[in-house]
C-alpha positions as a Markdown table, in Angstrom:
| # | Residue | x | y | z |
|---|---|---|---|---|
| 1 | Unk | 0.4 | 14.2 | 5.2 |
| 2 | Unk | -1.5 | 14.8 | 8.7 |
| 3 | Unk | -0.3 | 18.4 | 8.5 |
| 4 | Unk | -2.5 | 18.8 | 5.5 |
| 5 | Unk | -5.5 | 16.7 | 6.6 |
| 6 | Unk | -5.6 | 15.1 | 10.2 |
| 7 | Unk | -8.2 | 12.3 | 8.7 |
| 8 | Unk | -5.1 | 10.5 | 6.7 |
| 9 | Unk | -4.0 | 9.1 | 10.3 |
| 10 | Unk | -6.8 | 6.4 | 9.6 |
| 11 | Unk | -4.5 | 4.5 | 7.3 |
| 12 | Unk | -1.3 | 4.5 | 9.1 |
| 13 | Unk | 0.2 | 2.2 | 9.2 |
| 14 | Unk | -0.4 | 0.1 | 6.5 |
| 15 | Unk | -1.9 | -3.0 | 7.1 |
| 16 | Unk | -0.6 | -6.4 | 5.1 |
| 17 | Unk | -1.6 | -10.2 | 4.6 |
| 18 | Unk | 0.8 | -12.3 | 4.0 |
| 19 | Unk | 0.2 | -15.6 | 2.9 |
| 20 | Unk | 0.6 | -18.7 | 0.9 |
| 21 | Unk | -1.4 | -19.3 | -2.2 |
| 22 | Unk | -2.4 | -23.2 | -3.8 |
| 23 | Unk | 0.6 | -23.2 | -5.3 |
| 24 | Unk | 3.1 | -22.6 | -2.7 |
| 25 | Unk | 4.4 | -18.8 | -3.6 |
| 26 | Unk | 3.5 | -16.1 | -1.1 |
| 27 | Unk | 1.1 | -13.7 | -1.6 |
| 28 | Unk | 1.1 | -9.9 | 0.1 |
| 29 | Unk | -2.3 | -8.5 | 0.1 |
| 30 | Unk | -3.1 | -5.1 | 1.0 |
| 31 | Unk | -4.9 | -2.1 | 0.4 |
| 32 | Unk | -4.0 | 0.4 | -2.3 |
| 33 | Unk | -2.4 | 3.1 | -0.2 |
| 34 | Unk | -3.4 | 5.6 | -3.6 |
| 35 | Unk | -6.7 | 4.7 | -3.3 |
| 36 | Unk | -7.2 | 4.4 | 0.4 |
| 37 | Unk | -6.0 | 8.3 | 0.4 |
| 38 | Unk | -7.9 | 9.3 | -2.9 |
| 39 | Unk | -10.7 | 10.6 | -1.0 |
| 40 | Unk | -8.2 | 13.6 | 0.4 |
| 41 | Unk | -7.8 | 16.2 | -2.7 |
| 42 | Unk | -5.1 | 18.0 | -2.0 |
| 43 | Unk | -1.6 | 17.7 | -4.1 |
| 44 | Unk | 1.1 | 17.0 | -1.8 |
| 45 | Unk | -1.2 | 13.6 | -0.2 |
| 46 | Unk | -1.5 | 12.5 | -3.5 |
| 47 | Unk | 2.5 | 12.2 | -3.9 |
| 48 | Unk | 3.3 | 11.1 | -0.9 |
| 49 | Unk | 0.6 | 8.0 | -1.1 |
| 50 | Unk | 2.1 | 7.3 | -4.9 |
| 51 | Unk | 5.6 | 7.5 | -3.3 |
| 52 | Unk | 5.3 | 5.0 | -0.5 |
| 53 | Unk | 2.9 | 2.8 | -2.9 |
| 54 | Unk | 6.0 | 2.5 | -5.0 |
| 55 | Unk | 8.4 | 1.8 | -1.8 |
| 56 | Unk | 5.8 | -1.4 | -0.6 |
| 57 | Unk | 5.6 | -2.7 | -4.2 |
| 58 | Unk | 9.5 | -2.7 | -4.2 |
| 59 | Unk | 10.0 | -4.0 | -0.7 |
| 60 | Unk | 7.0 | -6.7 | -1.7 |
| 61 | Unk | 9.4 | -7.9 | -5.3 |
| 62 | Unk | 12.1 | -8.0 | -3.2 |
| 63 | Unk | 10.9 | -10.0 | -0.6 |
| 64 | Unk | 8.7 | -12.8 | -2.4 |
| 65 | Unk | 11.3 | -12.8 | -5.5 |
| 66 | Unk | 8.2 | -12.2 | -8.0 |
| 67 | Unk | 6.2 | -9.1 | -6.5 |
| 68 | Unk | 3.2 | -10.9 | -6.5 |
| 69 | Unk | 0.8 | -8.9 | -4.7 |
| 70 | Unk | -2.9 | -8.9 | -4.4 |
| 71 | Unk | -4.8 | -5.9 | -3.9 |
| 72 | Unk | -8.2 | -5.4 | -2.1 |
| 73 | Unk | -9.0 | -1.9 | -2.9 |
């Protein structure tokens, strides 16, 4: 993605809280890489965001057991 705009290096890696909530499940909180990357029009950065927000959503459901995930953007 840096080939096609140098600026997306910003939001690499992503960053991720991961916690506990009242009820004793954990929690992942994070960005939405999508929307972190909207800003950048262009095609190909739009996939490739889409594509590894998919991969962290399924690495997130297969690590809590339930996906729960709470996002700040």
């Amino acid at each position: 993605m840096i080939h096609y705009e140098p600026g997306v290096a910003l939001y690499a890696p992503l960053r991720l809280a991961v916690y506990e909530d009242g009820e004793g499940k954990c929690v992942v909180a994070c960005d939405r890489f999508t929307s972190l990357l909207a800003r950048y029009q262009h095609p190909e950065i739009a996939s490739t965001a889409k594509l590894v927000e998919q991969k962290v959503d399924a690495l997130i459901a297969e690590v809590t057991g339930e996906g729960r995930r709470s996002y700040t953007a």
